[in-house]
C-alpha positions in Angstrom: 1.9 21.7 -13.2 0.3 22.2 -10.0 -0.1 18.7 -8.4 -1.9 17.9 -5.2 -1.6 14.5 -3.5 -4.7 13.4 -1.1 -3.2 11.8 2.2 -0.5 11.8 5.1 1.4 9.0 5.4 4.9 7.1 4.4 3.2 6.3 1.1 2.2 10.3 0.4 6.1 11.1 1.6 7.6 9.4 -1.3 4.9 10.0 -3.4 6.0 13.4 -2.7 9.4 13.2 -2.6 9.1 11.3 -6.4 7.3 14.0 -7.8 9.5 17.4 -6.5 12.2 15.4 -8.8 10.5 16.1 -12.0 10.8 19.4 -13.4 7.6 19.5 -14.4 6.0 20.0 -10.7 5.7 23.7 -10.7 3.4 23.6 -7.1 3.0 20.5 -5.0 0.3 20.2 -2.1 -0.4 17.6 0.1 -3.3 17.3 2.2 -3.1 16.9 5.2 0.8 15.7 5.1 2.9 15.4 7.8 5.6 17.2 9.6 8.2 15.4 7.3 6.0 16.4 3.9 6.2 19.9 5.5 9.7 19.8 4.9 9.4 19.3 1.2 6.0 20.9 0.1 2.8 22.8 1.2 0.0 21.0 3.4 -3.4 21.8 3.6 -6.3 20.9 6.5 -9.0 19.6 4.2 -11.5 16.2 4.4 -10.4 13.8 2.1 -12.9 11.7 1.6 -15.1 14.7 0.9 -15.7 15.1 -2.8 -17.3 18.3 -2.7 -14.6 19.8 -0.3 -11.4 18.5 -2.6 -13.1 19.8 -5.6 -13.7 23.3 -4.3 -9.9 23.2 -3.0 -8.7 22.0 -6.5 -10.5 24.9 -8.3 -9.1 27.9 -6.1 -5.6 26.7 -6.1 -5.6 25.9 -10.0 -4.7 22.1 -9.9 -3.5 20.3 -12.8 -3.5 16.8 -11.5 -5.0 15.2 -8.3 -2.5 11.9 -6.8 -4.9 9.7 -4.8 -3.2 8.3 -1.9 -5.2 5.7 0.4 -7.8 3.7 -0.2 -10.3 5.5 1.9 -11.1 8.6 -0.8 -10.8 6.0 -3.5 -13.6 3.7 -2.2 -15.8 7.5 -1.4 -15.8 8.1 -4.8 -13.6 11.1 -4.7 -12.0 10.4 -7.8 -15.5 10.2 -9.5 -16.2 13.8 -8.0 -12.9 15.3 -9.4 -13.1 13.8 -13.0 -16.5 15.3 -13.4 -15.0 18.9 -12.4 -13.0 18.7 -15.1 -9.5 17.4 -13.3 -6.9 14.5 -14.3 -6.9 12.2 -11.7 -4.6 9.1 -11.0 -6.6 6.5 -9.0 -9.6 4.5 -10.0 -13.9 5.4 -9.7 -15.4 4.5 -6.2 -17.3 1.6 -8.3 -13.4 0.3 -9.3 -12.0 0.4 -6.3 -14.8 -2.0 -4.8 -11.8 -4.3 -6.0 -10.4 -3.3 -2.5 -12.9 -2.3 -0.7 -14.8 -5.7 -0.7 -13.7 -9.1 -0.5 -17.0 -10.6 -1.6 -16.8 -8.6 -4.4 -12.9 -9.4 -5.7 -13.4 -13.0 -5.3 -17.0 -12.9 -6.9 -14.3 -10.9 -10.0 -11.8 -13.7 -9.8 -14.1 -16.3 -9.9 -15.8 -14.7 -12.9 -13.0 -14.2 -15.3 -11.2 -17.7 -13.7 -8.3 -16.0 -11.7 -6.6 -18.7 -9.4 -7.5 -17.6 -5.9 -8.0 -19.3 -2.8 -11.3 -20.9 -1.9 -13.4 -18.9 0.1 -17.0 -18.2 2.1 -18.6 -15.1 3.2 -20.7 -15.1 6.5 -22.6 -12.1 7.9 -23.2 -14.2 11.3 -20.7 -15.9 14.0 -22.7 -19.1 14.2 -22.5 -20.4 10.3 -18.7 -18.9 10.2 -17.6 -20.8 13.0 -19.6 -23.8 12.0 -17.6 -23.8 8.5 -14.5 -23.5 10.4 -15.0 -26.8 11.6 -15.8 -28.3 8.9 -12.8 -27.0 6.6 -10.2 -27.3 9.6 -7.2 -24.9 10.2 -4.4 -23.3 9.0 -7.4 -21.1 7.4 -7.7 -17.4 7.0 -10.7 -15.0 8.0 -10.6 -11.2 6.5 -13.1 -8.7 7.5 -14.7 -7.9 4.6 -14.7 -4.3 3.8 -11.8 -1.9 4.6 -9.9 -2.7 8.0 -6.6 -0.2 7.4 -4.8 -3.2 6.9 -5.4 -4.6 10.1 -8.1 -7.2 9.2 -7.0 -10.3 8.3 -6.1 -13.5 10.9 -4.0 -16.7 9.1 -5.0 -18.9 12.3 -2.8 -21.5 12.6 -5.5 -23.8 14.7 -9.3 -23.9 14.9 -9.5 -22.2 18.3 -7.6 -19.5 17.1 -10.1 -19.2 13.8 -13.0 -19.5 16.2 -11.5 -16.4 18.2 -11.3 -14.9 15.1 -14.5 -15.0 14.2 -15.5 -13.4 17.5 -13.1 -10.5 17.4 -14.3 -9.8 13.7 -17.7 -9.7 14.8 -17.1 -7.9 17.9 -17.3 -4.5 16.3 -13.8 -4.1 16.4 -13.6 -3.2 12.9 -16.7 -1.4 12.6 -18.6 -1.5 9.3 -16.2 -3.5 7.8 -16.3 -6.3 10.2 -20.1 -6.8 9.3 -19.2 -9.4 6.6 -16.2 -12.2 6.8 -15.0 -14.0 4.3 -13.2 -17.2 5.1 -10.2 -18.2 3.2 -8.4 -21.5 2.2 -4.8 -21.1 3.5 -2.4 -20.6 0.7 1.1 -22.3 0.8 4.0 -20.7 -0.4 6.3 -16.7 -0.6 4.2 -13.5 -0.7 4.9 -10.7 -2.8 3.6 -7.9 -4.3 3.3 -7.0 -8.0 2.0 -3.7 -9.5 0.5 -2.8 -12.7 -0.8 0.6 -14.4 -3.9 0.9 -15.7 -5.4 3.8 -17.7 -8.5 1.9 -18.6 -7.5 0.4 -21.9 -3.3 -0.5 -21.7 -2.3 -2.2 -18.7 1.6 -1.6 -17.8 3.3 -4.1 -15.4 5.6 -1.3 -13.2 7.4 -3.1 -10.6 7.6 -5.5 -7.7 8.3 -5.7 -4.1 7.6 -7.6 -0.7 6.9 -6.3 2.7 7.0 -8.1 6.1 3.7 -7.4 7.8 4.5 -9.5 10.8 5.7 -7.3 13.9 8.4 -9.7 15.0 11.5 -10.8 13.6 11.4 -14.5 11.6 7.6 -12.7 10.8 6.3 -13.6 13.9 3.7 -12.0 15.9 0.3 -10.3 14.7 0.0 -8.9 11.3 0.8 -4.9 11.1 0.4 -2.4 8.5 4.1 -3.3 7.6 7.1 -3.2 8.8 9.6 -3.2 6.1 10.0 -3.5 2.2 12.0 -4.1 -0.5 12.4 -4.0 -3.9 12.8 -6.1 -6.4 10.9 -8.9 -5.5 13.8 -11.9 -6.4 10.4 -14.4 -6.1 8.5 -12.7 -8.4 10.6 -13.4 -11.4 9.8 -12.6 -15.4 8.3 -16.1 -15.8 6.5 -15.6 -12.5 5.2 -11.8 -13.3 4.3 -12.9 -17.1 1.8 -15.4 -15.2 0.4 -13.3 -13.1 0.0 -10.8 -16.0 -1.9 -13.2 -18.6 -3.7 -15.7 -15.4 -4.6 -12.7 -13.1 -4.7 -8.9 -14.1 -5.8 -8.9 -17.5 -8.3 -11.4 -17.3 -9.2 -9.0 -14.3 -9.4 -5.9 -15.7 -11.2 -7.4 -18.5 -14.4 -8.1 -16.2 -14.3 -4.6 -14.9 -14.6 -3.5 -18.2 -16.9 -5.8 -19.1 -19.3 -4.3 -15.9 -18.7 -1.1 -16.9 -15.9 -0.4 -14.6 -12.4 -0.2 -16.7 -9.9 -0.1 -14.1 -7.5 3.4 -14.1 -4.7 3.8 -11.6 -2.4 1.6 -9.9 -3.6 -2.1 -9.4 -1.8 -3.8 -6.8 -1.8 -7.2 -6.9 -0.6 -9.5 -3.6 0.3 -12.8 -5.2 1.0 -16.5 -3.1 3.8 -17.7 -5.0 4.4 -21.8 -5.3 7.0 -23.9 -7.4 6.7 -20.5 -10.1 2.7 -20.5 -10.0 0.9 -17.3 -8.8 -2.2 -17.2 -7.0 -4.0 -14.1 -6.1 -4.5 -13.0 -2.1 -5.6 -9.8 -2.8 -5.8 -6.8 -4.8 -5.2 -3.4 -3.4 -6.4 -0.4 -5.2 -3.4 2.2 -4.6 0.3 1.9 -3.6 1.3 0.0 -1.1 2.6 1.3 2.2 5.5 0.4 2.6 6.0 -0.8 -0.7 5.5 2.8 -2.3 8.8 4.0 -0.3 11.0 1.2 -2.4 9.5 1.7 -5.3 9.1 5.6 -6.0 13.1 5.7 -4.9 13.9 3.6 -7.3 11.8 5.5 -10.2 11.9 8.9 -9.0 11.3 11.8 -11.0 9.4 9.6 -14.0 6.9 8.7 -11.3 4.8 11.5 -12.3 5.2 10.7 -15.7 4.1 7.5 -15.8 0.9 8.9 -13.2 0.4 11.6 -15.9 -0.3 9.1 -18.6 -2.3 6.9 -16.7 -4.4 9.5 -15.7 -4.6 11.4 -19.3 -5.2 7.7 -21.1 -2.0 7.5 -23.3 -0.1 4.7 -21.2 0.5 3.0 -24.3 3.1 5.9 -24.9 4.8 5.3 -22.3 7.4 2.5 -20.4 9.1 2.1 -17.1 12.3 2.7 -17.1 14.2 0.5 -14.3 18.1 1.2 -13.0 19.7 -2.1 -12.3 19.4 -1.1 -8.0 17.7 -2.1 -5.1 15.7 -0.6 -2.4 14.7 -1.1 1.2 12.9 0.5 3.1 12.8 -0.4 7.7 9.5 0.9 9.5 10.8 2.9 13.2 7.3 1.8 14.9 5.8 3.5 18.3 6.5 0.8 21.4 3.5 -1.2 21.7 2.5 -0.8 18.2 0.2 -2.7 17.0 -1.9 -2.3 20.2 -1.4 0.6 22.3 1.3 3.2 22.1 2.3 6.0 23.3 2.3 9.2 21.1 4.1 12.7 21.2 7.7 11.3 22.0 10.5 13.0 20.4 13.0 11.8 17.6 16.0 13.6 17.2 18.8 12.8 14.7 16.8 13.2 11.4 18.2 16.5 10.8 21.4 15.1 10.3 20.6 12.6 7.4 21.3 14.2 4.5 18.2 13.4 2.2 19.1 12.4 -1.8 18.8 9.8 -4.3 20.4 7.3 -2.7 19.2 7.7 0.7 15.8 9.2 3.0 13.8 9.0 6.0 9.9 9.2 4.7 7.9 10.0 7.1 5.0 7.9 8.4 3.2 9.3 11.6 4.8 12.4 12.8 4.3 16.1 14.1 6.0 18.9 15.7 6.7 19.7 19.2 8.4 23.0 19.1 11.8 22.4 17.0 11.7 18.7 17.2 9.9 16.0 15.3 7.2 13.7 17.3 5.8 10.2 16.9 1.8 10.7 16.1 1.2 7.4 15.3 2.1 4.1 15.4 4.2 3.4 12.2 6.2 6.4 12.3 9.1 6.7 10.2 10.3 5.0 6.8 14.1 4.4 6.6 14.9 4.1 2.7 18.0 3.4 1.1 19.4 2.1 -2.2 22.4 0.2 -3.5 23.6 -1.8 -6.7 22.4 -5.3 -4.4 19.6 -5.8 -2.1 22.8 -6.4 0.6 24.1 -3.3 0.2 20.4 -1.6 0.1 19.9 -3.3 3.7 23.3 -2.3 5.0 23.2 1.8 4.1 19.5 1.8 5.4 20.2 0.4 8.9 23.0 2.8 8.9 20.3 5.5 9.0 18.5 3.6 11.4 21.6 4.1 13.9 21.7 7.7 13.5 18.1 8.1 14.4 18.0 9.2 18.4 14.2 7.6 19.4 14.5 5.7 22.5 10.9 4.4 22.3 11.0 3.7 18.9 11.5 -0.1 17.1 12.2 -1.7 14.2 12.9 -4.9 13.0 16.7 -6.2 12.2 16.0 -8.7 9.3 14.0 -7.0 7.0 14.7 -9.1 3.4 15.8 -11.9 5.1 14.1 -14.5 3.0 16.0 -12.8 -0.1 19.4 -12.2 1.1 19.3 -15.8 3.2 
């Protein structure tokens, strides 16, 4: 098969990386990649959120099946562009993926087919939204309401930090997506995150994980695009993901059908977990990033079968096929990330990590500078590593982490520690 994946990330890297292990990848392209995908298979400069553009591409270099990375090309209707060319396609239409690119428009889902949720409020002006703050008190939570990279959500902990945070969403900060807020009753409870496949008829529960998206250690500090992951998710036990199953996703993907929108592709599902009762936070509409590094080491090459079928509509052929293992994966972050950073600083070391089933460096944000690699962005690399416990999986990938030579770069020390403490 000739296989191209759309994006450049941590999350494309293992997709990657999952994918070269099946024998059944004659050609892999990603586009645009990364100086670590580089290493591993062909990039290509193209825009990909442009329909027309990844169509034409697909057609001269005979692809057999199109991976859809971020969210971006999902919510552009990309996907919708391919499938009427003519190509398999694993990630769901631009009118699906509304399931992540609007808040409004999940909780307006949940609330039809009777998902537990929080309680929530939409507000397209500062004035009502602030007034509603005070009238609900804090801990609350305020998203921006369209897609913010990951960046916009604020759990304030008082009511002058929610009426900040009404003012920073609505500064223009966020862009279009900042235009609408929707306010959110704070959730008590563990975090994790549970994905399902969906090929518009059979829905497939695949595996769990949980990141850290604070930036300091204990999860302190402002929310990130994440800063480590592991996997399994010990909250998220079979009880616990049966609920979510029969409460949340099905009764959710039955709506979407019921619209005229089956669901095919990944759903992920971030779930507020109390005394063994899951509650949706959101739902995501591709891998997560970093939870896609944990959980394509842990399935390797039948990734791309269980991608195949989703996309060709015979997942009810088909299982996931666990190893009794862990994974986890530590984020190497720019200085200064989340806010400012500095890019183009070198990171030697990575050529002497030996890269195999057991242990890899996926990169995140990176380029080349003559023979070296370069941070280019602010989450840079993905440290992965797996062992028979979640201990073990923590110990070899901070192992890694000390051979990396990056004097500007961080990383937290405690990634997993709700599990292993």
């Amino acid at each position: 098969m000739n296989i191209l994946i759309l994006g450049g990330g941590g999350r494309e890297h293992a997709l990657a990386w999952a994918v070269l292990q099946n024998p059944k990848c004659d050609r892999l392209i990603v586009a645009p990649g990364n100086a670590g995908i580089a290493e591993i298979a062909e990039c290509a400069t193209i825009d990909i959120e442009d329909g027309a553009e990844v169509v034409d591409f697909s057609e001269a270099n005979a692809i057999d099946l199109v991976i859809i990375g971020p969210e971006a090309p999902l919510a552009a209707g990309v996907g919708d562009d391919l499938r009427g060319a003519g190509f398999l396609v694993f990630g769901p239409s631009g009118a699906a993926a509304e399931l992540e690119a609007s808040k409004r428009f999940t909780k307006e889902i949940c609330d039809a087919a009777g998902a537990p949720t929080a309680g929530w409020a939409r507000f397209s002006e500062a004035g009502p939204a602030k007034d509603y703050i005070r009238s609900q008190g804090a801990p609350i939570v305020i998203k921006a309401g369209g897609l913010a990279a990951g960046k916009g959500v604020i759990v304030a902990m008082s009511e002058t930090e929610a009426l900040a945070g009404i003012d920073e969403m609505f500064s223009g900060k966020f862009g279009e997506a900042g235009a609408e807020v929707v306010i959110e009753e704070f959730m008590e409870g563990e975090e994790a995150s549970f994905f399902v496949l969906c090929d518009g008829e059979t829905a497939l529960p695949m595996g769990t994980a949980q990141d850290h998206k604070r930036i300091g250690e204990g999860d302190t500090g402002p929310n990130t695009g994440g800063m480590g992951a592991y996997s399994p998710a010990p909250v998220l036990t079979e009880a616990v993901a049966k609920r979510a199953m029969y409460e949340i996703v099905l009764p959710t993907l039955a709506e979407m059908k019921a619209r005229g929108t089956p669901y095919q592709g990944v759903l992920y599902a971030g779930l507020m977990i109390q005394d063994g009762a899951p509650r949706l936070v959101e739902y995501n509409v591709r891998f997560g990033d970093p939870e896609c590094q944990v959980l394509m080491m842990r399935l390797g090459a039948q990734a791309l079968d269980l991608m195949q079928a989703v996309a060709e509509g015979r997942l009810s052929e088909i299982q996931v096929n666990w190893a009794e293992d862990h994974a986890m994966t530590v984020v190497m972050v720019a200085e200064g990330y989340p806010g400012s950073y500095e890019k183009g600083t070198i990171i030697k070391g990575l050529e002497t990590l030996e890269a195999n089933s057991g242990q890899i460096v996926f990169h995140a944000g990176t380029s080349r500078n003559g023979g070296d690699f370069a941070a280019a962005g602010g989450r840079v690399l993905n440290v992965t590593a797996r062992g028979s416990t979640l201990g073990a999986a923590r110990d070899a990938a901070y192992e890694l982490v000390k051979a990396i030579d990056w004097p500007e770069g961080r990383y937290r020390r405690d990634i997993g520690w709700r599990a292993l403490d």
